[in-house]
C-alpha positions in Angstrom: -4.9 43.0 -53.2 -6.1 41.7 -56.7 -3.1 43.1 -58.0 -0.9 40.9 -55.9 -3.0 38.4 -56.8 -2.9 38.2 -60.5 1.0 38.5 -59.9 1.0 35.5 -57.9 -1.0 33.7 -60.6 1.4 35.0 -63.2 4.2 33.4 -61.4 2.7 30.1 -60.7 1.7 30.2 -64.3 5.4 30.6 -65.1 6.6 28.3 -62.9 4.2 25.2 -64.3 5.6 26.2 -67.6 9.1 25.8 -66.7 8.2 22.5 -65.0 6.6 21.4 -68.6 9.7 22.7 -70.3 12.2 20.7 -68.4 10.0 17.6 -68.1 10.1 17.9 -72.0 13.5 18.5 -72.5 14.4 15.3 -69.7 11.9 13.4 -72.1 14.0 14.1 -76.0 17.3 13.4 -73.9 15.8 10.0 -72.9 13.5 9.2 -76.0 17.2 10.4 -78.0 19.7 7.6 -76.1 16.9 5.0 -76.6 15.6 5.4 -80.1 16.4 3.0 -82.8 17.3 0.0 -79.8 14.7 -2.6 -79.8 13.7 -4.8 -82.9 11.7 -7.2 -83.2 10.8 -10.1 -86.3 7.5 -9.2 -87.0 6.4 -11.6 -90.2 8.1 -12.6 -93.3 6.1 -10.0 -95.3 7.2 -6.7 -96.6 6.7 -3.5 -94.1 6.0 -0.3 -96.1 8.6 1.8 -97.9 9.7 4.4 -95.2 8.9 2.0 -92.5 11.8 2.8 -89.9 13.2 -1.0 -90.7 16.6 -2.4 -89.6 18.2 -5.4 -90.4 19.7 -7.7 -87.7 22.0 -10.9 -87.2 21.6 -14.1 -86.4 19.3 -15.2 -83.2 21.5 -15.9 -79.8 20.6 -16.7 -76.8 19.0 -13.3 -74.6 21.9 -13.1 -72.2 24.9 -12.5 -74.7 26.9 -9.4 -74.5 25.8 -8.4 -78.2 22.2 -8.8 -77.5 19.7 -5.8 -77.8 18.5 -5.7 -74.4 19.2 -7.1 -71.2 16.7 -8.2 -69.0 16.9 -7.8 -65.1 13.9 -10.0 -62.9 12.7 -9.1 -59.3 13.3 -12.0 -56.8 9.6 -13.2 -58.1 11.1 -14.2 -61.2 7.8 -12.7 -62.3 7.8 -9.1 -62.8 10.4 -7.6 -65.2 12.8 -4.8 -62.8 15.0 -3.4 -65.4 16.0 -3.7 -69.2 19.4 -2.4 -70.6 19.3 -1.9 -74.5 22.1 -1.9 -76.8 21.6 0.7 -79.2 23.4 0.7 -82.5 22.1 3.2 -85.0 20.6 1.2 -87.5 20.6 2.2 -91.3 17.0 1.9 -93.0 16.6 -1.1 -95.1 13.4 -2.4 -96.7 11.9 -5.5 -97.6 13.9 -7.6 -94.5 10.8 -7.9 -92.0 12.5 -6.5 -88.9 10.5 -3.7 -87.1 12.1 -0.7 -85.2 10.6 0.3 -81.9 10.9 2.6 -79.6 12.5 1.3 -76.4 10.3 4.0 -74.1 7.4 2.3 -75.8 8.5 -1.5 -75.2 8.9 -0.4 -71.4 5.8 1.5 -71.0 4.3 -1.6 -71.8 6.3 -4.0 -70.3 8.2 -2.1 -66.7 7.2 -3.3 -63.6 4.0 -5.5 -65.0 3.4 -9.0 -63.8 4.4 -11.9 -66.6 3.9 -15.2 -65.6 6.3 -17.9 -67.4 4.6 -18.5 -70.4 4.4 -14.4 -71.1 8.4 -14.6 -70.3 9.2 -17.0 -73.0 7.5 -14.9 -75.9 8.8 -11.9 -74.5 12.2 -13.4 -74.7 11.8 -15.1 -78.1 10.2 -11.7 -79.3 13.4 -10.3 -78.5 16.4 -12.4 -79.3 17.7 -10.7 -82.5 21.1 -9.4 -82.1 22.6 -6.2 -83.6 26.3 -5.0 -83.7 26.9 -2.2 -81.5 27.9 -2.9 -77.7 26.2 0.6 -77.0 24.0 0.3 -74.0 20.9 2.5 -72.6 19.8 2.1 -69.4 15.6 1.9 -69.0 15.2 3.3 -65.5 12.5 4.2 -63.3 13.2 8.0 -63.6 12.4 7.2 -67.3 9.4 5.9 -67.0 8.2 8.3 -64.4 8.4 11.0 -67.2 7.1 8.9 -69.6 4.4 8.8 -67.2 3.8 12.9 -66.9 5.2 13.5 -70.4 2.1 11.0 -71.5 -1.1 12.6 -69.4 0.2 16.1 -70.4 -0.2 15.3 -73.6 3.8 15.7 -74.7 4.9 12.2 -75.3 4.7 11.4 -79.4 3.1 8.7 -80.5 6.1 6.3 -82.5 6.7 6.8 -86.1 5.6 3.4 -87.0 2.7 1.9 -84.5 3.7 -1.3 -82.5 0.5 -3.0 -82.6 0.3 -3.6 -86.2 -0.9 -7.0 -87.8 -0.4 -7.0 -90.7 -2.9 -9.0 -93.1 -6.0 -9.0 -91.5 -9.2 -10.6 -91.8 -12.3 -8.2 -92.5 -15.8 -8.9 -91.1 -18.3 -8.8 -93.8 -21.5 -10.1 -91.8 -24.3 -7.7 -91.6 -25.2 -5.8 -88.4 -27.5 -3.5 -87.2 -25.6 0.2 -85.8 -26.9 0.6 -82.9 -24.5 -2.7 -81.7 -21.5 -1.3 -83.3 -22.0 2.0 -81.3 -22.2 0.2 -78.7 -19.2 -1.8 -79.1 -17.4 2.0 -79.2 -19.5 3.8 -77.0 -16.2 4.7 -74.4 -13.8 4.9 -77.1 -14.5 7.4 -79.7 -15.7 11.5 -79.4 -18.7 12.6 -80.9 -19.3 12.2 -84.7 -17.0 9.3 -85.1 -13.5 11.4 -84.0 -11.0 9.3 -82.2 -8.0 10.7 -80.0 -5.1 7.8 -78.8 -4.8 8.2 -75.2 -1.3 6.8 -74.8 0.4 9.1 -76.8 -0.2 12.3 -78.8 -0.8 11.3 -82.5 1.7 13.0 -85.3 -1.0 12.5 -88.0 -4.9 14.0 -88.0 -6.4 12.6 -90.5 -10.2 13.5 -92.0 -11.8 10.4 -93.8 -13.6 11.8 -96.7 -16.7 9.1 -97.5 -18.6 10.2 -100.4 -22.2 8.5 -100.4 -25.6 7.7 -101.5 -28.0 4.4 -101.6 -25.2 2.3 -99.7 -26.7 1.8 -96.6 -26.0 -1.5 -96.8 -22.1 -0.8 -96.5 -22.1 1.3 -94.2 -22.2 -0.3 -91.0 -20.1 -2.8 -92.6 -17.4 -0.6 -93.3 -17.5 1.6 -89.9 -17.0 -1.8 -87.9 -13.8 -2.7 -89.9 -12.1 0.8 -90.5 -12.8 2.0 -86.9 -10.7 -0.9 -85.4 -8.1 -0.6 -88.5 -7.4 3.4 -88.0 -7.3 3.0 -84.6 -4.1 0.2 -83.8 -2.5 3.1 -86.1 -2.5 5.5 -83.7 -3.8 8.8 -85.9 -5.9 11.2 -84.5 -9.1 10.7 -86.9 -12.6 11.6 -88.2 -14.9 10.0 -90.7 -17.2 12.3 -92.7 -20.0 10.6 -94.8 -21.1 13.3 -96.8 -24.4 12.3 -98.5 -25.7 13.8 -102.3 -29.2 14.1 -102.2 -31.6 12.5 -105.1 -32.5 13.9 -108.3 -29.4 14.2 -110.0 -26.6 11.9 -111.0 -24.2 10.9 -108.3 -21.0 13.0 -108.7 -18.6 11.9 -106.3 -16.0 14.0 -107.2 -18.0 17.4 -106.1 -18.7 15.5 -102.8 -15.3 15.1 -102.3 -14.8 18.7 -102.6 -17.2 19.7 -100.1 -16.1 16.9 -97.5 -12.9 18.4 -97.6 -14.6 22.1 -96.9 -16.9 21.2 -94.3 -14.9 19.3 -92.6 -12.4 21.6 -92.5 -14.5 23.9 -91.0 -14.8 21.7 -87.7 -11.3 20.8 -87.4 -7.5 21.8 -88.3 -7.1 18.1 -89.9 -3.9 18.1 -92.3 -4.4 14.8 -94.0 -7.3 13.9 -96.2 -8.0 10.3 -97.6 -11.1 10.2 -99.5 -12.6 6.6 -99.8 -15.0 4.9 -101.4 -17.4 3.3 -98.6 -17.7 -0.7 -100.6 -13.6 -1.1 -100.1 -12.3 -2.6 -96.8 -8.5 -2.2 -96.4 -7.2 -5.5 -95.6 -3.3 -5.0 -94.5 -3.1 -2.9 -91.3 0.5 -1.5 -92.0 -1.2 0.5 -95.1 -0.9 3.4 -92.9 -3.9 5.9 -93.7 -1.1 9.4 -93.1 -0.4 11.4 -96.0 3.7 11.6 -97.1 5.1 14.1 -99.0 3.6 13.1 -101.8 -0.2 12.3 -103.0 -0.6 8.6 -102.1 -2.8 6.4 -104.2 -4.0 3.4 -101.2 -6.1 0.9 -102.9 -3.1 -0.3 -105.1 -4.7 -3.9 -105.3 -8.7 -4.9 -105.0 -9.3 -8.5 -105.0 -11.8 -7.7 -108.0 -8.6 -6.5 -109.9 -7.0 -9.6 -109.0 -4.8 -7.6 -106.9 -3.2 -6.0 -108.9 -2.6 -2.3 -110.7 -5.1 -1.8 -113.3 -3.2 1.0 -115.0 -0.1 3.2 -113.4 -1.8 6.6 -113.3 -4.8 5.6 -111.8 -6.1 7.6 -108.8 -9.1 6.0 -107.5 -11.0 3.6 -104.6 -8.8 5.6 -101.9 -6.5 8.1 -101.9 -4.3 10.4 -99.6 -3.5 14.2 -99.9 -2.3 16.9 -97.5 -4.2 19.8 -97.2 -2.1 21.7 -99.1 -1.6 19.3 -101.9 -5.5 19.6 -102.3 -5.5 23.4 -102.4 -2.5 23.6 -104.6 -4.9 20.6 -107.4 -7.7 23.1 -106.8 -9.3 20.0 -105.7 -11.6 17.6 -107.6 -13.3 18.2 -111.0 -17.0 18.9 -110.4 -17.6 18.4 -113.7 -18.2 14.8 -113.8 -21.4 13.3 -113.1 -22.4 9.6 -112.7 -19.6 7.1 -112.6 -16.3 7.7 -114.0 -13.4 9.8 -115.0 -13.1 12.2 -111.6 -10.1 10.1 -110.5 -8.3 10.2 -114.0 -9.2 14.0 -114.1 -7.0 14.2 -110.0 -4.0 12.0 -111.3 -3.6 14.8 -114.3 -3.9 17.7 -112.0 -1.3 16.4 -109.7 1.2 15.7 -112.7 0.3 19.0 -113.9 1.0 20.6 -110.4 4.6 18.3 -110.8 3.4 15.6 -107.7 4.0 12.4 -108.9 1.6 9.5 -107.2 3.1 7.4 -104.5 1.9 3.8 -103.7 2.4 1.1 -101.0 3.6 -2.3 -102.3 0.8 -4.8 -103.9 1.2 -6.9 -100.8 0.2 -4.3 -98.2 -1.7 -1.9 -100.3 -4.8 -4.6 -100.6 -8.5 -4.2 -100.1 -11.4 -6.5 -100.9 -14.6 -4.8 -102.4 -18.0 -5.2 -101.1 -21.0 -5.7 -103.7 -23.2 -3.9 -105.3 -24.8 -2.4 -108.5 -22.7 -0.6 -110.9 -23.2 2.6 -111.1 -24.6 4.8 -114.4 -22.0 5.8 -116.4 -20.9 9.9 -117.3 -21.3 9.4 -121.2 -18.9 12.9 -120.9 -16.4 11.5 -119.0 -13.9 11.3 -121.7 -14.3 14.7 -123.5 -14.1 15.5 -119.9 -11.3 14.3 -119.3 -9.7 15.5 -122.3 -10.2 19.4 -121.7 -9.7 19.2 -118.3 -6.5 20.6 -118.1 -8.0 24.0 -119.6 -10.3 24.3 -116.5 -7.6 22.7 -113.6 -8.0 27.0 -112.1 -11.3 27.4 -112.5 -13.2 23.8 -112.2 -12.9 22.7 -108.5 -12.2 23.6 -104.6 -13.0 27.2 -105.6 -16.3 26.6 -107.7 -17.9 23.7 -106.0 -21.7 25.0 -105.0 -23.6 23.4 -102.9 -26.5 23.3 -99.9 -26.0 21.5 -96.9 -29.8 20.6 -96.2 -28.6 18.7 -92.8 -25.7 17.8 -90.1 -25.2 15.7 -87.3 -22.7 14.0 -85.0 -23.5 10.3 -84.8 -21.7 8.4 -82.8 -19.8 6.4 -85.5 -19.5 9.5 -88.2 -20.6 13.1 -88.8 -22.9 13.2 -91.5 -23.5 16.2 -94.2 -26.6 15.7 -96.2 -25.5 18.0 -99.8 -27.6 19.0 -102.3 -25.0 19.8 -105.3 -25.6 22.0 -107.8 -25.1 22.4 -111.9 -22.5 25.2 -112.6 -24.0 27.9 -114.7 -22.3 27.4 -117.7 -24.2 24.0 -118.0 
C-alpha cells in the first residue's frame, strides 16, 4: 500500500512538472512575439549605455495603421479590452530618450483595469510614438492568464530595464528617528533589510556592502533613500552594515573584505556594490547590477562639482561580480585610516586586464552628506606603490578578523568586526 502510494506521488510530482514546463514554454513563445513592441518618451535626458533604447518617428495620432499599439475599449469606454502591438525589431541606440518595454509588462498593468478619461489621455499620449514595422502581436487574455501563473510561480523575469524608473530624483536629507522608517517598511522587506519583487523574479541579487563606524547620524538617512531607490529597480537585494570596532584606525578596505565573506555566507548573492554610507545616489536609472565589467557608480558627487576627479579612480561606490572580486583577491587590508584602498582596487583590476566601466556624468550623480574628515593613512602612498607585489597575498585570502556580534534588523544585518594587524606589521 505505501508502495503504490509513493508511486502515485511520483506521478503527480511529474505531472505538476510537466504542467510548469509547458506553462513556461507558452510564456518565451508569448514574451518572444511581444518583446521589443512598446516604447515610450520617457524625458529628454540620457538612459544608461546598454539601456535597451530604440529610436522612433514622428508622433501620430493612436489609431494609424503604423502605430505601436492598438487599443480596443469595452462598451464602458472605461476599461481597456484588448491592445494589438506592432512590433518592429528595434536596433539599440543611445542617448535618444525612448525607453523599450515589455508589452507583457504594459498589459499586466494596464488589461482589464478601470481608467477613467483623464487616465485614458496620458495612457494615449504616453503611447503615441510610431515605429516602422506593420508587424502586429496580439495581447490576449490567454496571455495574461499565464502571465498570471508564470508570475506567482515565480517563472516570469523581471524586464531588463525597470518601467518605473524616474530618473533624477530628489533625496530626503531630514533627520529621523528608525524606528518610523521601519515602520514605513514593515510589510515590504525580509528580515535584515533583504527585499524580494513580488511581480516578477529579479535577474540581479545584489549584496550592499556598507562599511561603518561613528556615522550614526547617516544611517537612517541613507536607509530611507536607498531602500525606495533599489527597490523601483526591481533587484533582489540586501544591505550589510558591517561595523569596525574602536581602537584602531578605521580601515575600510578590510571591511569591505569581510562584508563580502560574511555576507556571502548567508546568501548566494552574485553582485556586490560596496558603498560608502554619506553618498545618496540621486538618478534612479543608475542601476545598482554589476555588467561584465567592474563598474565605478559615483562618477559625479556634487562636492566634486559633478564631475570625474581623475579617470582611474575607484571609490564612493563601486560594483563587482563575485567572481571579479575573487579573481582581484579582493581589497588591500593594508590601508588604514583614510585613503589609497580605492587606488590600490583600480590597479588590481587593470592588473587582472578589467578595465573600469562608468555610467554617464548625468545619471551617475550622488550628493554627499556631511561630516568630519577622516584621519589620513600617512602610508597610503608607499602603499600604494608596492601594492602590486602583494595583489596574491594582501586581501580576500588574508583578511583576519572577529565578528564580536550579528543581527537582522529590520532595515539591515549588521556585523560588529573587530579587525586585526597582519603579522608582519
Amino acid at each position: 500500500m505505501a508502495g503504490c502510494s509513493k508511486a502515485h506521488a511520483f506521478k503527480a510530482a511529474l505531472f505538476v512538472c510537466f504542467l510548469l514546463l509547458l506553462l513556461n514554454i507558452l510564456n518565451s513563445h508569448l514574451d518572444a512575439r511581444s518583446k521589443e513592441s512598446f516604447s515610450f518618451s520617457h524625458s529628454s535626458h540620457h538612459w544608461p549605455k546598454g539601456a535597451r533604447i530604440g529610436s522612433a518617428s514622428s508622433p501620430q495620432s493612436h489609431n494609424n495603421s503604423n502605430n505601436i499599439y492598438t487599443l480596443v475599449w469595452n462598451a464602458d469606454n472605461t476599461s481597456l479590452r484588448n491592445i494589438t502591438f506592432h512590433s518592429p525589431l528595434i536596433s539599440s541606440q543611445a542617448n535618444n530618450g525612448i525607453l523599450l518595454i515589455d508589452s507583457s509588462d504594459f498589459k499586466r498593468k494596464f488589461h482589464n483595469h478601470k481608467l477613467n478619461p483623464q487616465n485614458q489621455t496620458q495612457l494615449m499620449n504616453a503611447t503615441k510614438h510610431t515605429t516602422t514595422s506593420p508587424e502586429a502581436v496580439e495581447v490576449t487574455t490567454k496571455s495574461g492568464l499565464i502571465d498570471m501563473v508564470m508570475t506567482t510561480l515565480g517563472f516570469k523575469m523581471c524586464p531588463l530595464v525597470p518601467p518605473n524608473l524616474d530618473g533624477p530624483i530628489e533625496v530626503n536629507t531630514t533627520s529621523e528617528q528608525m524606528e518610523i522608517i521601519e515602520q514605513r517598511y514593515q510589510n515590504i522587506l525580509l528580515p535584515g533589510g533583504w527585499y524580494r519583487p513580488k511581480e516578477c523574479r529579479a535577474r540581479d541579487r545584489v549584496a550592499i556592502i556598507v562599511p561603518f563606524r561613528d556615522r550614526y547620524a547617516h544611517l537612517p538617512i541613507f536607509l530611507k533613500n536607498l531602500h525606495p531607490f533599489l527597490m523601483k529597480q526591481q533587484i533582489e537585494y540586501g544591505i550589510f552594515i558591517v561595523e569596525q570596532t574602536n581602537g584602531k584606525l578605521f580601515n575600510r578596505a578590510a571591511l569591505m573584505n569581510v562584508g563580502f565573506l560574511e555576507a556571502s555566507k548567508l546568501f548566494a548573492w552574485d553582485c556586490f556594490v560596496f558603498h560608502d554610507v554619506d553618498l545618496l545616489p540621486l538618478d534612479d536609472r543608475n542601476l545598482y547590477t554589476c555588467p561584465d565589467q567592474p563598474r565605478h557608480m559615483s562618477v559625479a558627487i556634487d562636492i566634486f562639482g559633478y564631475k570625474l576627479p581623475y579617470s582611474s579612480i575607484f571609490g564612493g561606490v563601486s560594483a563587482m561580480t563575485k567572481s571579479q572580486f575573487n579573481a582581484v583577491n579582493g581589497f588591500s587590508n593594508s590601508f588604514w585610516g583614510w585613503g589609497g584602498e580605492d587606488d590600490d582596487m583600480s590597479n588590481r583590476l587593470k592588473h587582472a586586464g578589467f578595465h573600469i566601466s562608468r555610467y554617464p556624468v548625468n545619471i551617475a550623480r550622488y550628493m554627499m552628506l556631511n561630516h568630519q574628515k577622516e584621519k589620513a593613512n600617512p602610508k597610503r602612498y608607499e602603499n600604494l606603490a608596492n601594492g602590486s607585489k602583494k595583489f596574491r597575498t594582501d586581501g580576500l585570502n588574508s583578511v583576519k578578523y572577529d565578528v564580536y556580534s550579528s543581527k537582522k534588523y529590520k532595515l539591515f544585518t549588521w556585523f560588529l568586526v573587530e579587525l586585526k594587524m597582519p603579522e608582519h606589521r
